[in-house]
C-alpha positions in Angstrom: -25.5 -44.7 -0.6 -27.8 -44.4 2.4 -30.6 -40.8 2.2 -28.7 -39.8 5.7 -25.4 -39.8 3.5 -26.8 -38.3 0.6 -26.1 -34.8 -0.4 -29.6 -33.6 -0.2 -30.9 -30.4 -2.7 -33.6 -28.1 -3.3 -34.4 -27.1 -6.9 -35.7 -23.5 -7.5 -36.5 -22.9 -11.1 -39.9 -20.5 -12.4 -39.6 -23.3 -15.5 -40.8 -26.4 -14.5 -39.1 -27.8 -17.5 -35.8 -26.6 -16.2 -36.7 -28.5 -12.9 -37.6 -31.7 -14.3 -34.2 -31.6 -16.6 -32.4 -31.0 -13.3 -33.8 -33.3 -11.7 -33.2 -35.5 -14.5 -29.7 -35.0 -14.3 -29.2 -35.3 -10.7 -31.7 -38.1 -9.5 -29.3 -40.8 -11.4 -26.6 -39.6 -8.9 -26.6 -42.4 -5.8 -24.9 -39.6 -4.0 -27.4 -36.8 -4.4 -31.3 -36.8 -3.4 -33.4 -33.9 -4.6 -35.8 -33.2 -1.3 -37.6 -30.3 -2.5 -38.8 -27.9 -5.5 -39.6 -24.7 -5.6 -41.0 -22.1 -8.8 -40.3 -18.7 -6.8 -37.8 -16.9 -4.0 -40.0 -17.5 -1.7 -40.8 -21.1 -2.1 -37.4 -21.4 -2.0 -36.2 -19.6 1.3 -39.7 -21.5 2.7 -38.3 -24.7 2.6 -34.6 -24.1 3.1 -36.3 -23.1 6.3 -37.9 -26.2 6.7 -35.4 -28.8 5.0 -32.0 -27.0 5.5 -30.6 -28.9 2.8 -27.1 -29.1 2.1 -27.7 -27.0 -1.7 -29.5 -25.3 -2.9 -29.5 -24.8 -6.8 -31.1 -21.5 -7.7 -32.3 -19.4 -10.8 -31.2 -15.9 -10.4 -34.0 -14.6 -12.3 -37.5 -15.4 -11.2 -40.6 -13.1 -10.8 -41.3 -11.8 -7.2 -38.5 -12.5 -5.1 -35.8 -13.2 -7.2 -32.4 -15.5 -6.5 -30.2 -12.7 -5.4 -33.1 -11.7 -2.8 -33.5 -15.4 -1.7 -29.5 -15.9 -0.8 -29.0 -12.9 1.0 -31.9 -14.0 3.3 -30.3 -17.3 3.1 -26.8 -16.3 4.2 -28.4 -13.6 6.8 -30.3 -16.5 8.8 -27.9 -18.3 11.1 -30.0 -21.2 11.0 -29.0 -21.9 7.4 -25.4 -21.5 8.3 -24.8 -24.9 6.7 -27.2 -24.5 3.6 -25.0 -23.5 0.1 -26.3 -21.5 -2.9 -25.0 -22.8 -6.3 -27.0 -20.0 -8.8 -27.9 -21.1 -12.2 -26.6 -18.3 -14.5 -26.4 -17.7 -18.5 -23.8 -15.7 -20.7 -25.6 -12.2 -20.4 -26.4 -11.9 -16.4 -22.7 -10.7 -15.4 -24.1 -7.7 -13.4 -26.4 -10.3 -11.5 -23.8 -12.9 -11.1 -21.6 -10.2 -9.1 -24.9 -9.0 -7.0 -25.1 -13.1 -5.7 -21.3 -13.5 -5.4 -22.1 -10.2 -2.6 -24.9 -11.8 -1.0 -22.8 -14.6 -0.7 -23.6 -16.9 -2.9 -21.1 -20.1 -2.8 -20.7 -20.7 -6.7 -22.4 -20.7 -9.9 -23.1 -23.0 -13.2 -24.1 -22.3 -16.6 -27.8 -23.5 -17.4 -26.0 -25.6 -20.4 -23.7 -27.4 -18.0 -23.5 -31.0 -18.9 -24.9 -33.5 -16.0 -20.9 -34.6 -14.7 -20.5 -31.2 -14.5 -23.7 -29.9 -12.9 -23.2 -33.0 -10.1 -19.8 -32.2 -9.5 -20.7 -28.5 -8.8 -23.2 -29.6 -6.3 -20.6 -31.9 -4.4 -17.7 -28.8 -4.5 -19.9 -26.2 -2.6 -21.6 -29.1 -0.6 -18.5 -29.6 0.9 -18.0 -26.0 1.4 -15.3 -25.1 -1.5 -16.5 -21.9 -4.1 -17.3 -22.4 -7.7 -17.4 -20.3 -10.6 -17.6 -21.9 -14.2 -14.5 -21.6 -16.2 -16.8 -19.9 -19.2 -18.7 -17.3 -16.4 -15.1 -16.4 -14.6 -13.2 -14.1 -16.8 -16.7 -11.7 -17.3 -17.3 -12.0 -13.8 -13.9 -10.2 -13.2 -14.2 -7.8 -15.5 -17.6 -6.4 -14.0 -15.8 -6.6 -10.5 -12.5 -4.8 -12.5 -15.4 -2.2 -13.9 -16.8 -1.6 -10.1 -13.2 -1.1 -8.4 -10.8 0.5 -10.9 -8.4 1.7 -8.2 -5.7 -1.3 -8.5 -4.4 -3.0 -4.7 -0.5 -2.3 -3.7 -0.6 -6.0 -5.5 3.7 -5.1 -5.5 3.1 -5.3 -1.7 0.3 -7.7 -1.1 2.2 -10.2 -3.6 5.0 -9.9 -1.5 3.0 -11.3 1.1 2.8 -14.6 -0.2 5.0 -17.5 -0.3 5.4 -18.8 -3.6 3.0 -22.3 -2.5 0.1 -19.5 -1.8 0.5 -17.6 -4.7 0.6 -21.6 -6.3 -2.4 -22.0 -4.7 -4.1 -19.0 -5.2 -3.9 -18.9 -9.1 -5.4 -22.8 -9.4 -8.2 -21.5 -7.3 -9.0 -18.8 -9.5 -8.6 -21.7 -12.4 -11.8 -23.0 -10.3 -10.5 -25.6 -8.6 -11.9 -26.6 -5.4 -9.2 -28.0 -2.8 -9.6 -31.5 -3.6 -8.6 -30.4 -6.9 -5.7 -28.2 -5.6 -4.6 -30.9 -3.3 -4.3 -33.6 -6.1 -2.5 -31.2 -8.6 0.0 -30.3 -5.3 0.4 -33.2 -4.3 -0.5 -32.2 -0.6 -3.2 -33.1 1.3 -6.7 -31.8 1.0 -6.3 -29.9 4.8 -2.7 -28.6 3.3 -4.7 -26.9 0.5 -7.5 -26.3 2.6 -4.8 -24.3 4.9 -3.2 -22.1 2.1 -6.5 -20.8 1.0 -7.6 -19.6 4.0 -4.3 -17.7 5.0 -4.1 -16.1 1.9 -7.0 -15.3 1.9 -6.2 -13.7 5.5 -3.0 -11.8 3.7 -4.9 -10.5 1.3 -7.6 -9.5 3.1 -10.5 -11.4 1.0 -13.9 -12.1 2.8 -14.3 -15.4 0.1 -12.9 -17.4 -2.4 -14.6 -15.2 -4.8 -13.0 -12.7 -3.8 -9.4 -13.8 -3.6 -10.0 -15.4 -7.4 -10.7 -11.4 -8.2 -7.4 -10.5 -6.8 -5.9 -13.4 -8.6 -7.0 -11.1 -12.0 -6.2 -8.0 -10.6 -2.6 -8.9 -9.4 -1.7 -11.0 -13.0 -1.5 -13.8 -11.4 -4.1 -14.9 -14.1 -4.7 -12.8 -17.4 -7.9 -11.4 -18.3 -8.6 -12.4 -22.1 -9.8 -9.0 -23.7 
């Protein structure tokens, strides 16, 4: 594949070992060229200034400027309207994973993430689709469960939905992107594309993020205690 068609990302790590395994991992991809590095926040926000690269894959935790700090400027500046944030998160950071997901981060992986899985999480929020890693999801509700204990009228909203969106809306909180969602449907990838964004509209949920919360909160999807 052509550079020009190439998903292109920025790695922001303070390890440069972390780095060089991620770029390890992803330079073996034809469709994905790594165009910059960074060891702090603002490194980072520097040169998805000057690269605007489709992804950027981020540490949350980092001295100075930290990743939380780096993709709220991110998703503040309109010229980065096009860059996405996939954070790089462990087990025990559920507080910070929740602080990104509000600053509008577009998905997150697990440092141990194997490279198919780590490329494919590049190309989901590259194309503009939310991803949370099926071992981060359920403790990412329950700190979101934790901050809003006051249940929805999910009686009423549920009522709002046909049963394809409520279909819909419990394999996106599985972490499928719409590709995903369109192939297990059987529908086509706008179709799918489509039923997220009106529920999400029903529901009254700013992101995906949000609407795989609801998804929780409604028992749409159980919650593993």
């Amino acid at each position: 594949m052509s550079d020009q068609l190439a998903i292109r990302v920025v790695l922001v790590d303070d390890q440069p070992l972390i780095r060089a395994g991620l770029r390890t991992m992803l330079g073996c991809e034809d469709d994905l060229k790594i165009v910059g590095e960074a060891g702090d926040g603002v490194a980072a926000l520097r040169l998805a200034r000057s690269l605007r690269p489709d992804v950027v894959l981020l540490d949350i935790r980092m001295p100075g400027m930290d990743g939380i700090a780096v993709v709220r400027s991110i998703s503040a500046d309109p010229g980065l309207a096009t860059v996405r944030v996939l954070m790089l998160t462990t087990f025990d950071l559920d507080e910070y994973v929740v602080d990104a997901l509000s600053a509008g981060a577009s998905g997150f992986l697990l440092k141990d993430a194997d490279p198919d899985e780590l490329a494919r999480a590049v190309r989901v929020v590259a194309r503009g689709d939310a991803l949370l890693a099926p071992a981060v999801t359920r403790r990412v509700i329950r700190t979101f469960l934790r901050r809003s204990p006051t249940a929805p009228d999910v009686a009423r909203l549920c009522a709002l939905l046909t049963d394809r969106e409520r279909e819909v809306v419990t394999l996106v909180a599985e972490g499928l992107s719409n590709q995903e969602i369109a192939a297990r449907l059987v529908i086509s990838q706008a179709t799918a594309r489509t039923h997220v964004s009106r529920s999400m509209t029903k529901l009254g949920a700013r992101d995906r993020a949000q609407l795989v919360v609801w998804a929780y909160r409604s028992g749409l999807v159980a919650v593993d205690t």
